[in-house]
C-alpha positions as CSV (number, residue, x, y, z in Angstrom):
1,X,-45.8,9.5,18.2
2,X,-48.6,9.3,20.3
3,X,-50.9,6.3,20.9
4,X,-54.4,5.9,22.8
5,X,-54.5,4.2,25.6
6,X,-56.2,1.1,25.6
7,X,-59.4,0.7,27.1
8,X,-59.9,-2.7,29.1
9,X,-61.7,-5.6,27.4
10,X,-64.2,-7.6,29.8
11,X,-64.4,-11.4,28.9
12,X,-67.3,-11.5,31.1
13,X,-68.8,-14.0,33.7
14,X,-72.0,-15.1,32.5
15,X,-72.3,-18.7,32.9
16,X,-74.1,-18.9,29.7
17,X,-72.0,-17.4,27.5
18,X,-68.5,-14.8,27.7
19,X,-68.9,-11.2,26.3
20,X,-67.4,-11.3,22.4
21,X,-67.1,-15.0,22.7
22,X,-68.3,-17.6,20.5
23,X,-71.3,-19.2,21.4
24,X,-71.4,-22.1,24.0
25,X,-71.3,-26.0,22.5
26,X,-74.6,-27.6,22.9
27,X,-75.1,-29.3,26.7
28,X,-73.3,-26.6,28.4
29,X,-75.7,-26.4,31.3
30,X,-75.2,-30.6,31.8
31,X,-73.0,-32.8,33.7
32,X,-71.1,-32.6,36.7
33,X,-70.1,-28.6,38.2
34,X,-66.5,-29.9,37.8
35,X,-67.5,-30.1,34.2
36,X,-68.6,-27.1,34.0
37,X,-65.8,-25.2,35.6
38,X,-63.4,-27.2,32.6
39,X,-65.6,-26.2,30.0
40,X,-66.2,-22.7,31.4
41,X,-62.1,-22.2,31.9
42,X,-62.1,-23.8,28.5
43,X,-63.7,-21.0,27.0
44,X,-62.0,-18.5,29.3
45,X,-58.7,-19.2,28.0
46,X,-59.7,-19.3,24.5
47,X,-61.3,-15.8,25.0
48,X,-57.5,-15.2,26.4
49,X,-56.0,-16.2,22.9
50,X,-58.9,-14.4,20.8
51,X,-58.6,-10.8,22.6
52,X,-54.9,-10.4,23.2
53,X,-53.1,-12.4,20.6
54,X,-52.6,-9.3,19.0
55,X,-53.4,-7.0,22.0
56,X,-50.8,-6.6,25.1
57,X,-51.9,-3.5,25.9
58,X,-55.2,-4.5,26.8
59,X,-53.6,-7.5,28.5
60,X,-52.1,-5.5,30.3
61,X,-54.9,-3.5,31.9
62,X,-57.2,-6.5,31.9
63,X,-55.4,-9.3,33.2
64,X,-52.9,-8.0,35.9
65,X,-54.3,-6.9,39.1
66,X,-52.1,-3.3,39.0
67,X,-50.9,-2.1,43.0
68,X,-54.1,0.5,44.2
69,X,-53.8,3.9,42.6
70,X,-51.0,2.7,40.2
71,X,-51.7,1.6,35.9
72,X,-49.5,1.5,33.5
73,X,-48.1,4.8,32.2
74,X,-48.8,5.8,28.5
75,X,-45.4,5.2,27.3
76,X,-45.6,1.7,28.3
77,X,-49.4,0.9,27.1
78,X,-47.8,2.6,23.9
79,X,-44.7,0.1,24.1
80,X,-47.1,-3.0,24.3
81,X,-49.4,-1.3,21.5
82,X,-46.9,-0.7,19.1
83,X,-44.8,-3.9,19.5
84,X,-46.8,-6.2,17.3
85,X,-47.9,-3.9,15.1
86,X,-43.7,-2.4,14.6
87,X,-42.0,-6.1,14.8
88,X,-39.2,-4.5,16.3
89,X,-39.4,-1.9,19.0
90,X,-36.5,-0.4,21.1
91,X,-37.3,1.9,23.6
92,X,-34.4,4.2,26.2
93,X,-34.8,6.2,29.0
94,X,-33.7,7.4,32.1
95,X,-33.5,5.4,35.0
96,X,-36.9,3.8,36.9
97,X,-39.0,4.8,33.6
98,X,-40.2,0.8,34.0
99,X,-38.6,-1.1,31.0
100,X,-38.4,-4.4,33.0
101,X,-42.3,-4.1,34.0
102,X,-42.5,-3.5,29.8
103,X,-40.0,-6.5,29.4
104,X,-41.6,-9.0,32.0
105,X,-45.4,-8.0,30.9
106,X,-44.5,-8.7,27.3
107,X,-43.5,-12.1,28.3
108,X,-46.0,-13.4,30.5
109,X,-48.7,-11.7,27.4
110,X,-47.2,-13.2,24.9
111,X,-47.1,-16.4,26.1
112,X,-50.8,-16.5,28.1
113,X,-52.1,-15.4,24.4
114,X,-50.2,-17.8,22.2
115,X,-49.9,-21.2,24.1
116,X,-52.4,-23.7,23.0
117,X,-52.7,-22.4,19.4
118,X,-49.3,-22.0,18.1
119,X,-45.5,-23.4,18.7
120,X,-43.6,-20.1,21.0
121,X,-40.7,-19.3,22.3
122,X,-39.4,-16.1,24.0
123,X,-35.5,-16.0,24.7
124,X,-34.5,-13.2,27.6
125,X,-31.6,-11.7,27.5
126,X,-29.5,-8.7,29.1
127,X,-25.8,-6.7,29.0
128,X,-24.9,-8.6,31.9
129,X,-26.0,-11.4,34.2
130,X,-27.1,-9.9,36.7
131,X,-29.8,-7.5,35.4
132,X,-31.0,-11.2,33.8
133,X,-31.2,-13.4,36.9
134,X,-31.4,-10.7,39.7
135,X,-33.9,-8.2,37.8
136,X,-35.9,-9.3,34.9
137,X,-36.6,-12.7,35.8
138,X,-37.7,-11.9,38.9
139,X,-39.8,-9.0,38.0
140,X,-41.5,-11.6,35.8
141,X,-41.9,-13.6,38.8
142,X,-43.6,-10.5,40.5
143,X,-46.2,-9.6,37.8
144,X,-47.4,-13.3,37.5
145,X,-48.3,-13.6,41.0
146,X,-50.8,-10.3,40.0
147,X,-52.4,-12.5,37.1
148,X,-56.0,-12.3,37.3
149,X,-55.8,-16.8,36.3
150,X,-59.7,-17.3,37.4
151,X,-60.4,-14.5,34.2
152,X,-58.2,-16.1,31.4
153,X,-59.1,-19.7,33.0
154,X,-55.9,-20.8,33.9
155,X,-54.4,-22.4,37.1
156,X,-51.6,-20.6,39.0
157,X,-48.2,-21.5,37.6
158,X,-46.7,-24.5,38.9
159,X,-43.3,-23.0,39.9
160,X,-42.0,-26.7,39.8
161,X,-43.1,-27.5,36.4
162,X,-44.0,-24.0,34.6
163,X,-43.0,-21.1,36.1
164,X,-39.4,-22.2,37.3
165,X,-36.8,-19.7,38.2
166,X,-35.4,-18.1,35.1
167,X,-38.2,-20.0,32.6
168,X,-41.6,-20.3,32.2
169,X,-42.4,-23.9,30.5
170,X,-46.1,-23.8,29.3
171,X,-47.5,-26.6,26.5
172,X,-46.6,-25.2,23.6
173,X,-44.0,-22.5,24.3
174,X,-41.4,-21.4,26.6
175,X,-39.8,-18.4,27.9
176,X,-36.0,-18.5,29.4
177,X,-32.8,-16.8,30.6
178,X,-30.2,-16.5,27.7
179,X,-26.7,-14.9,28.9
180,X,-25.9,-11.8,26.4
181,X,-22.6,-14.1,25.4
182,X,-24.6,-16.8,24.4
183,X,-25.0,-15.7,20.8
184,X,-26.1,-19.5,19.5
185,X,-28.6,-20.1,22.6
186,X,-30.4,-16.9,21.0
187,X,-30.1,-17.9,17.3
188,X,-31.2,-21.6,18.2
189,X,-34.7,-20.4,19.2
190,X,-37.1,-21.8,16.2
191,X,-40.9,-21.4,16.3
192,X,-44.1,-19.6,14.7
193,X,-44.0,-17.6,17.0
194,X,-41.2,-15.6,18.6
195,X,-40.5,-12.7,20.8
196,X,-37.2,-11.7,21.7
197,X,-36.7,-9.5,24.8
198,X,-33.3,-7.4,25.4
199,X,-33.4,-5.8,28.7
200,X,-30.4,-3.2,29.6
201,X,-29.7,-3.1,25.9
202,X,-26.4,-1.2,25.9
203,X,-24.3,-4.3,26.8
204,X,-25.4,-6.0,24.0
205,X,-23.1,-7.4,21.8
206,X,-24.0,-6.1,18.0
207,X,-23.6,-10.3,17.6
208,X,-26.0,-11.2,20.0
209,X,-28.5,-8.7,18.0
210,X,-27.4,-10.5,15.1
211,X,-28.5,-13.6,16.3
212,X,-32.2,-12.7,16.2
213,X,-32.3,-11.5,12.3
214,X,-32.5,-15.0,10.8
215,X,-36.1,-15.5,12.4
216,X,-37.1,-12.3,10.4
217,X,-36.4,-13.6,7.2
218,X,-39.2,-15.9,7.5
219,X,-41.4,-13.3,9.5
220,X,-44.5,-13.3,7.8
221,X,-44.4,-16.4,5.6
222,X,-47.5,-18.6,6.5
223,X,-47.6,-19.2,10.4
224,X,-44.2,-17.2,10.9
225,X,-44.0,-15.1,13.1
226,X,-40.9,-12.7,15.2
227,X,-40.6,-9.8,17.2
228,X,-38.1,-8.3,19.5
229,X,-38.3,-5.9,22.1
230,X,-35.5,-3.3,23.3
231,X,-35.3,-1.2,26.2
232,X,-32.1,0.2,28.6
233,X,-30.8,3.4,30.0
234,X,-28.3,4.6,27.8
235,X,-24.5,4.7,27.7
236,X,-22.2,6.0,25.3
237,X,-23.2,6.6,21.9
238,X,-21.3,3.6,20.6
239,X,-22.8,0.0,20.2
240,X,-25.4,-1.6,18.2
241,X,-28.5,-0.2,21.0
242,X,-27.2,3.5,20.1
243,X,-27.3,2.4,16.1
244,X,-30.6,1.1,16.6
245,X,-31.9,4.7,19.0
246,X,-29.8,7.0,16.8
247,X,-31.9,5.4,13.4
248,X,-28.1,4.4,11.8
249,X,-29.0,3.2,8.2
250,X,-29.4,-0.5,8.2
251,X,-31.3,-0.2,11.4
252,X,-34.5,2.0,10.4
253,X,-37.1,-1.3,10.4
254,X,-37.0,-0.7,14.5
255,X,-39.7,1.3,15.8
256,X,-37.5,3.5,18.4
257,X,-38.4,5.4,21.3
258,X,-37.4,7.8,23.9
259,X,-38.9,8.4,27.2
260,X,-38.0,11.8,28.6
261,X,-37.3,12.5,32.2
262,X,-40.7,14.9,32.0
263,X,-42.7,11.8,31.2
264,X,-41.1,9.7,34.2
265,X,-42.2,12.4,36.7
266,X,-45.3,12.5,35.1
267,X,-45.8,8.8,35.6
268,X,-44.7,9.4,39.3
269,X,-41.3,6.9,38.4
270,X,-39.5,9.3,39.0
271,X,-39.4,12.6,41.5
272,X,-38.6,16.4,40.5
273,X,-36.7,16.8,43.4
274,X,-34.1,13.7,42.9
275,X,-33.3,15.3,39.6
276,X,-32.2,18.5,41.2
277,X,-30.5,16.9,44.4
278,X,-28.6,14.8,41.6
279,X,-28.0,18.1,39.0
280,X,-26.4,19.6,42.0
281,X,-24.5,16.5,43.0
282,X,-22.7,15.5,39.5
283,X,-23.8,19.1,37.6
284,X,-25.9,19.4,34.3
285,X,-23.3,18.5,31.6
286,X,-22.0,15.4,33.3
287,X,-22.4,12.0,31.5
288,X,-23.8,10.5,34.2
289,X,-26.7,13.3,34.9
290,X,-27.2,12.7,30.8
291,X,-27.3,9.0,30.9
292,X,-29.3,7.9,33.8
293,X,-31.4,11.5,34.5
294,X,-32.1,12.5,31.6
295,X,-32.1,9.4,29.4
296,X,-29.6,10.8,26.6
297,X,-26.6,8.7,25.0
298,X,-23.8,10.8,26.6
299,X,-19.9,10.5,26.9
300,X,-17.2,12.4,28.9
301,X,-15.7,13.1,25.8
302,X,-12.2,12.0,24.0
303,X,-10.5,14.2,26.7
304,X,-12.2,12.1,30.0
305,X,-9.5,10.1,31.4
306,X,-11.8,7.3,32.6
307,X,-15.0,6.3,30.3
308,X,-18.1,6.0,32.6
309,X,-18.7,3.0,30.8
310,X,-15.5,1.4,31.8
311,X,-16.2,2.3,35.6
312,X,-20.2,0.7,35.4
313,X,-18.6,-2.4,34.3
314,X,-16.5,-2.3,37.3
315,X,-19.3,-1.8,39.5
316,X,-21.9,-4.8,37.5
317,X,-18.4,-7.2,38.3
318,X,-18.4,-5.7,42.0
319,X,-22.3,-6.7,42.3
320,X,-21.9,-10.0,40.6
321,X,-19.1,-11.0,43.0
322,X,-21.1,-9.9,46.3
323,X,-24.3,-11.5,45.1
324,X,-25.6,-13.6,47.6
325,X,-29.3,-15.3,48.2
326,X,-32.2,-16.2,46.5
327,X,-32.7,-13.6,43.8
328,X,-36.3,-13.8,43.9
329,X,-36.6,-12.6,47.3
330,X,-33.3,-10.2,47.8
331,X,-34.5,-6.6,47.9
332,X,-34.0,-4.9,44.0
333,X,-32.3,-1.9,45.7
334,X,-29.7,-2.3,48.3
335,X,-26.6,0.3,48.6
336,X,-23.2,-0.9,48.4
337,X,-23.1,-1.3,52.8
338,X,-26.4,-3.7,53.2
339,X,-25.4,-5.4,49.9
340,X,-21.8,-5.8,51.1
341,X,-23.1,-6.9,54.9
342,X,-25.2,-9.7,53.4
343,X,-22.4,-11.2,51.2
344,X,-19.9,-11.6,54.1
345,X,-22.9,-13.0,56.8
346,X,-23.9,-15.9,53.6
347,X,-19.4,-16.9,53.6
348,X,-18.3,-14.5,51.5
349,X,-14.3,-14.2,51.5
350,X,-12.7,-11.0,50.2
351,X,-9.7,-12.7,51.6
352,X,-7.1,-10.3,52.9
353,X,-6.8,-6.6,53.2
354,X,-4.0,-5.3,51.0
355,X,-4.6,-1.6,51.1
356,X,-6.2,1.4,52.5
357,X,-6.4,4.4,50.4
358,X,-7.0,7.8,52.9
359,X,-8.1,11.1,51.1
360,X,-7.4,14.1,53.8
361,X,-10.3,16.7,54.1
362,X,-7.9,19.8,55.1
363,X,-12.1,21.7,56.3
364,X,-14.7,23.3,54.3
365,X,-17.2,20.8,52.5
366,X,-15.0,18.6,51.6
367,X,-15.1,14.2,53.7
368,X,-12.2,12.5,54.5
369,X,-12.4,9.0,52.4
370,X,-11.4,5.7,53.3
371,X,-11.0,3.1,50.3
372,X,-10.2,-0.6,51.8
373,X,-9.0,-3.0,48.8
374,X,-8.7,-6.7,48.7
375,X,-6.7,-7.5,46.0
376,X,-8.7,-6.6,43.0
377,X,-12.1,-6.1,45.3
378,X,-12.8,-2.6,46.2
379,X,-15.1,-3.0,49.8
380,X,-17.6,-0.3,50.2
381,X,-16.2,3.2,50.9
382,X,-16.4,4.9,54.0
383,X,-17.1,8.7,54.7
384,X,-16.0,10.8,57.1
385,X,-16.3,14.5,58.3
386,X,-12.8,16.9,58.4
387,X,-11.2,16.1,61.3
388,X,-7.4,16.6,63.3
389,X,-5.3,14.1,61.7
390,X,-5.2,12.0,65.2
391,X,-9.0,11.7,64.6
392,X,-8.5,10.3,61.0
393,X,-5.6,8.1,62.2
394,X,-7.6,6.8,64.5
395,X,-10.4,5.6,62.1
396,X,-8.0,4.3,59.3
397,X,-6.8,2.3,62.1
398,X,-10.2,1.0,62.8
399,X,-10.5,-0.1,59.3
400,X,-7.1,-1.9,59.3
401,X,-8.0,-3.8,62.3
402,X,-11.4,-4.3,61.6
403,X,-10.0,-6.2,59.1
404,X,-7.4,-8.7,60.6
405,X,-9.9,-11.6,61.0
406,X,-9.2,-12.3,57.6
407,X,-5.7,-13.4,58.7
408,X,-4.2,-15.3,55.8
409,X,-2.1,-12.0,54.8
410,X,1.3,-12.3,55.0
411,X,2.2,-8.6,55.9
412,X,-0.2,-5.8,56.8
413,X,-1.8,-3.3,54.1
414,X,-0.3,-1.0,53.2
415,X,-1.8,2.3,54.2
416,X,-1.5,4.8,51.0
417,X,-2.2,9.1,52.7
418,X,-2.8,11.8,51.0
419,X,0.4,13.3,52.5
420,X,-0.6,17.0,51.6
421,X,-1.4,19.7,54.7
422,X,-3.1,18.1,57.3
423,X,-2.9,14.5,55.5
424,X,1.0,14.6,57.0
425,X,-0.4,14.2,60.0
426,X,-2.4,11.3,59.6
427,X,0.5,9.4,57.7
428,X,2.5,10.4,60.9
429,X,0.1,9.4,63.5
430,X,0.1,5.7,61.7
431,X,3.4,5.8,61.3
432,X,3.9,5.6,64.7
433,X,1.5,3.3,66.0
434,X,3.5,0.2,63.7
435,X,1.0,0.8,60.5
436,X,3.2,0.5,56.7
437,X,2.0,3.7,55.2
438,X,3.1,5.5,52.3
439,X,2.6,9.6,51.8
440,X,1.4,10.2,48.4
441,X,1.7,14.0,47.1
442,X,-0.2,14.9,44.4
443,X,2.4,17.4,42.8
444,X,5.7,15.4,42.9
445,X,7.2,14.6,40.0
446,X,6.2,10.7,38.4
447,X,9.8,10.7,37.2
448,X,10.3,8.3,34.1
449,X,7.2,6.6,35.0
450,X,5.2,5.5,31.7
451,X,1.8,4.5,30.4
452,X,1.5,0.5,29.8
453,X,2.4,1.3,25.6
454,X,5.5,2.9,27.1
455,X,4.9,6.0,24.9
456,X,3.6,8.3,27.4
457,X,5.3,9.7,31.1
458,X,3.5,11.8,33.5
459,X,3.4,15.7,34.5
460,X,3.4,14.7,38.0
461,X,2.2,11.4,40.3
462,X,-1.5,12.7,40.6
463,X,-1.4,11.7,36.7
464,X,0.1,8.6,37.0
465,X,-1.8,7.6,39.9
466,X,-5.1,8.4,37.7
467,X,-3.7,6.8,34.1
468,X,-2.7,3.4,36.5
469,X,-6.4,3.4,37.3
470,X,-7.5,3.8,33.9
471,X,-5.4,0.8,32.5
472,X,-6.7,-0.8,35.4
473,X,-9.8,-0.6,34.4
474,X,-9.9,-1.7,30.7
475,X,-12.3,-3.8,29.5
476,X,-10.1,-5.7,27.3
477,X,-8.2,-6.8,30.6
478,X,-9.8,-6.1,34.1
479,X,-11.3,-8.1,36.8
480,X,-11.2,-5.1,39.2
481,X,-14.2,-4.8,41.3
482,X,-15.3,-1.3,42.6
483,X,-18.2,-0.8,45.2
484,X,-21.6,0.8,43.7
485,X,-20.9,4.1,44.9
486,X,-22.9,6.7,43.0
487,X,-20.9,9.3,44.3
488,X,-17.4,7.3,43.4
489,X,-18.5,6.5,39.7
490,X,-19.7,10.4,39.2
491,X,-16.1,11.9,40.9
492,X,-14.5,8.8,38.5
493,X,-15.6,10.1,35.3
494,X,-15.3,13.8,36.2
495,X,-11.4,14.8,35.1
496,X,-10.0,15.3,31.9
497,X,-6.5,15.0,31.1
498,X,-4.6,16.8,28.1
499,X,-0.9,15.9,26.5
500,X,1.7,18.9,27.6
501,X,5.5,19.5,26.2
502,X,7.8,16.7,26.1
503,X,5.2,13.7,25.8
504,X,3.7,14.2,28.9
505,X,0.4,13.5,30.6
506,X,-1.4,16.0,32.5
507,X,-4.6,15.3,34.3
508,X,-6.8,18.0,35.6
509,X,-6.5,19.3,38.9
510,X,-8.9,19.4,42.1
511,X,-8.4,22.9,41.8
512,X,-7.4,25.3,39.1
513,X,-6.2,28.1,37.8
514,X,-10.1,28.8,35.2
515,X,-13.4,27.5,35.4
516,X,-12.0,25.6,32.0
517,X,-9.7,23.7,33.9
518,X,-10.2,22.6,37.6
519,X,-12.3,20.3,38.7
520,X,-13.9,22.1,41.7
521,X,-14.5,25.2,39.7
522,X,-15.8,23.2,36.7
523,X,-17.8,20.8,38.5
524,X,-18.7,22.4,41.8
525,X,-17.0,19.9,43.9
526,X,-14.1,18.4,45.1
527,X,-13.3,14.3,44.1
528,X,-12.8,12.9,47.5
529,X,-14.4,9.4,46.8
530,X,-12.4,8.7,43.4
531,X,-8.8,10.4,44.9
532,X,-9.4,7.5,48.1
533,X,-9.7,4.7,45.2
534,X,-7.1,6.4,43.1
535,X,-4.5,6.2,45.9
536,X,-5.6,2.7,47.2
537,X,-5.1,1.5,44.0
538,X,-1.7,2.9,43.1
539,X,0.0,1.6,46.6
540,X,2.0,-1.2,44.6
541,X,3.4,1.2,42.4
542,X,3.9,3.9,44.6
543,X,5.5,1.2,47.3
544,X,8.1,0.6,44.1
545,X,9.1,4.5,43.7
546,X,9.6,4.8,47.1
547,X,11.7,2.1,47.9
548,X,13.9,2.8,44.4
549,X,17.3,4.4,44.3
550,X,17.3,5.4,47.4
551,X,14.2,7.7,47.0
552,X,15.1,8.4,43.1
553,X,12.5,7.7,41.0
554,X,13.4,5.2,38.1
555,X,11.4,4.0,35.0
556,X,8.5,1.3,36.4
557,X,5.5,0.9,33.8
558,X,1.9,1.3,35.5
């Protein structure tokens, strides 16, 4: 569906009179100038309510002062156009196709065109927190400052009074900050006129959707008015945003639409060559290339052994955790170093260093990985080329001391090596030097070791190791914390695991025996990042094996 793009209004400057106005009262042209800049604003702002009531487009090309060389692209105008006409519009896409400049431009248009006339409200809410407070609401905060107030005739927002950090409190309306949880703050909202705005939809509890549908029972009755607004990147194709996208009966009165990663280039939001650099990086048939490149509901499949999903919520906790500073003036982008930098400078306490997982390059393309836990707090991962195992001693070491300001630990981590080829080495080398380390070897047996139902052993430990960080990760029960690591998340979700003879586990290989089966043959690459949080996260149980039976490995449940 394709809609023209609108073409600016002009509510003039005449002091006479204001293109498509109504006329001026009688004795416009006496009293005081003061008086005449009221009555002139006066008209100004009812000009404001008489073009773009019904118009955001146009509000948005007539009453924000767009960046030089930069407008709106058309699958926004044609998100603003279609919203009041549709009632209910959700709209999905790959990553930077600008659904918070759609959410935030909504907001400040709906409410610039209603207030005055009409009781308002417009709850805000997203999956989680953090797109809420550190995103949208300052994104809003952004694209007021570029309101053109001398051509609707209003004053700058008073950030004390109106436009306060997660609200915008006008005289007949307001705009706020709803948490995703907060099913009844949603469903409280009563007025004429109301707009509700989901940003990063595919968190969104099918309850908290619910919430809205009462004010469109009424929608249309007299003065009643309610709309609600949709947009996210996608995820799995599960949840009440993927009903809504995928046009599930029940869910047909939504207007839906998708933005392709064609359109985003075209709109210069996104760039050509990032979409190759990333297709090589993660490969073509990933669900993460899907989901955030190419804006399609995608899932590893029943046969992934960690659900992307599962691993994003990880990283949202991880950000939520290290958030530090005014979120109005904290950069939107920072990578997982800066980001992690800033929290400890501001106080932040990880408290003490429990473990250090070390993934071995043994040459060729592949990095040696360091993974530094705190407890249930994954710090930001650190890269390194191949190197002697002296070399890779050495910088583990670096970590581990690095680390001893934070001196409340009662022992020193524990140092989990990829004790394979050159990784013997390295576990040597720290060894020596006083450092508790334990080798881990990918293709020992996992003994009677079982899943957390106690139904399921393992083929061997690199399966157990992997399964531990899957139940470590479940929704229903985790509060671990893993670093936004675009690299780690994609190597995360790339094996698959299958069941073998006698009840087993067996989770795919770094290298296999068909391009069916192997993750460097399937995928292109090796997965240094995820094996490095693998191994630091498996230390307590693989500390228990050890130390069992005199090296005999009994049952432990992950």
């Amino acid at each position: 569906m394709t809609t023209p793009k609108r073409s600016p209004r002009s509510t003039g400057s005449s002091e006479k009179n204001t293109s498509d106005g109504p006329p001026l009262p009688r004795g416009w042209l006496s009293g005081s100038l003061e008086e005449k800049q009221v009555r002139k604003a006066a008209i100004r702002r009812l000009n404001l309510r008489l073009f773009y009531r019904r118009d955001l487009a146009a509000f948005a090309h007539d009453c924000l002062d767009w960046p030089e060389g930069k407008g709106p692209s058309s699958y926004q105008d044609e998100a603003w156009a279609e919203l009041y006409e549709r009632r209910k519009y959700a709209l999905w896409g790959p990553h930077g196709l600008g659904k918070t400049t759609i959410e935030s431009v909504a907001t400040l248009g709906f409410a610039l065109a209603t207030d005055g006339d009409d009781d308002w409200k417009n709850p805000t809410t997203a999956g989680v927190g953090r797109q809420l407070f550190r995103y949208l609401w300052p994104e809003i905060h952004k694209w007021a400052r570029l309101l053109r107030y001398e051509k609707m005739g209003w004053h700058r927002f008073d950030e004390r009074s109106e436009l306060l950090t997660y609200a915008l409190q006008l005289r007949t309306g307001s705009a706020f900050a709803v948490t995703a949880s907060d099913a009844a703050g949603i469903e409280g909202a009563h007025a004429d006129r109301l707009l509700y705005g989901y940003d990063e939809s595919k968190l969104i509890s099918a309850a908290t959707f619910n919430a809205s549908e009462g004010a469109f029972a009424g929608a249309g009755v007299g003065k009643q008015e309610a709309y609600a607004l949709a947009a996210g990147t996608p995820g799995d194709p599960a949840g009440r945003f993927f009903e809504i996208c995928s046009r599930a009966p029940g869910y047909r009165d939504w207007t839906v639409r998708h933005v392709t990663a064609e359109e985003c280039v075209a709109a210069g939001r996104m760039s050509s060559t990032w979409i190759e650099a990333r297709k090589a990086q993660w490969g073509e048939n990933s669900p993460i290339f899907q989901q955030r490149c190419l804006g399609l509901f995608a899932a590893a499949g029943g046969d992934g052994v960690i659900p992307l999903a599962w691993i994003e919520l990880a990283v949202e906790r991880w950000k939520a955790l290290t958030d530090t500073g005014d979120p109005l003036l904290l950069p939107r982008h920072l990578d997982a170093d800066h980001r992690w930098r800033l929290w400890l400078d501001s106080g932040g306490n990880p408290g003490p260093l429990t473990h250090l997982g070390v993934d071995v390059a043994d040459g060729g393309a592949d990095d040696t990985v360091l993974s530094p836990r705190y407890g249930r707090l994954f710090a930001p991962l650190r890269y390194f080329p191949s190197g002697d195992p002296a070399a890779t001693a050495s910088r583990a070491a670096a970590v581990l001391e690095g680390a001893e300001h934070w001196a409340s630990a009662r022992r020193r981590p524990l140092v989990v090596v990829d004790a394979i080829g050159v990784g013997s080495g390295t576990a040597a080398n720290l060894k020596r030097d006083g450092y508790r380390v334990e080798g881990f070897v990918a293709s020992e047996s996992a003994g009677n070791l079982k899943d957390a139902s106690g139904e399921f052993r393992f083929s061997n430990l690199r399966a157990a190791a992997w399964w531990a960080l899957r139940e470590g990760l479940d929704p229903a029960t985790s509060d671990l914390a893993l670093p936004p690591d675009d690299r780690m998340i994609s190597e995360l979700a790339a094996p698959r695991w299958k069941p073998v003879a006698d009840g087993k586990i067996l989770v795919e290989p770094k290298d296999g025996t068909s391009p069916e089966w192997g993750i460097r043959q399937r995928i292109g690459s090796s997965t240094d990042a995820a094996d490095g949080v693998v191994m630091g996260h498996f230390g307590d149980v693989i500390r228990s094996v050890a130390r069992s039976n005199m090296g005999k490995l009994r049952g432990v449940e992950l």
